[in-house]
N, C-alpha and C positions, 0 to 999 in steps of 0.2 A: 834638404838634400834627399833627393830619392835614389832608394837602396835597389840595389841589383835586385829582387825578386819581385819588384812593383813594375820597373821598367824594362826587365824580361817580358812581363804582362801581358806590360800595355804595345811593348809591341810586339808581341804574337796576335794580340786583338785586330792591330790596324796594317800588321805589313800583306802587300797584295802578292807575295813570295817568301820560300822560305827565306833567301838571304837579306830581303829589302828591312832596310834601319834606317833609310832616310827619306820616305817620298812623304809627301805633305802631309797625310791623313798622320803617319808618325809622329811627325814631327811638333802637329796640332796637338797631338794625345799626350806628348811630354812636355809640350811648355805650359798648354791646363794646367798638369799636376802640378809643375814649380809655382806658376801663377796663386791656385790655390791654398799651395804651401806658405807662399810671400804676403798672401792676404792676412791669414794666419797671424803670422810672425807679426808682422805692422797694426793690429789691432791694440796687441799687448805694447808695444815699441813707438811709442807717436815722433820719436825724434831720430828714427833711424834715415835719416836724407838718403844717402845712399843706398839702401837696400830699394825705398821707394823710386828713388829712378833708375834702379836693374829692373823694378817691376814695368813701369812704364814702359822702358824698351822692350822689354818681352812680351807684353801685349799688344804693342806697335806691329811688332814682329812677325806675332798669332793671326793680328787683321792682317797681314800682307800675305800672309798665307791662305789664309782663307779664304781671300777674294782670287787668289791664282786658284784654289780649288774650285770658287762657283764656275770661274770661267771655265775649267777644263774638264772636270767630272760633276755634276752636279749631283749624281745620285750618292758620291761618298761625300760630296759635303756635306748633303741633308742631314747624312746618317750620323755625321761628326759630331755635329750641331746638335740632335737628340742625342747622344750616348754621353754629350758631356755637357748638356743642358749651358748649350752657347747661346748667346742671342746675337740672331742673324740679320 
């Protein structure tokens, strides 16, 4: 679970306006951290079935984003890709 003062953060980091909480570069930056978090979590946990496939989906999810971002901005996916050490 990420607490209100990491995901304030991260999206002050990545929103292109002050009010923006959902455009892609976001929404990459908060499913990383869960991703991270659920890798975490499943190292220690080998029989947790279900948390492993919320991860799966959430990563499924991150590539569909990400590929709508190469196509549309390329210069904030690069930077997405470096800032959270994605492989592209």
């Amino acid at each position: 679970m990420i607490s209100r003062e990491v995901k304030t953060q991260l999206i002050g980091r990545h929103q292109k306006h002050k009010t923006d909480s959902g455009s892609s570069a976001v929404q990459i930056a908060l499913l990383t951290r869960r991703i991270n978090e659920l890798t975490e979590h499943l190292k220690t946990r080998d029989k947790d079935h279900l948390s492993r496939r919320g991860l799966l989906q959430m990563v499924g999810k991150r590539k569909r984003l990400l590929r709508y971002l190469k196509s549309h901005d390329l210069k904030i996916y690069e930077k997405v890709l470096q800032e959270h050490k994605i492989r592209g």
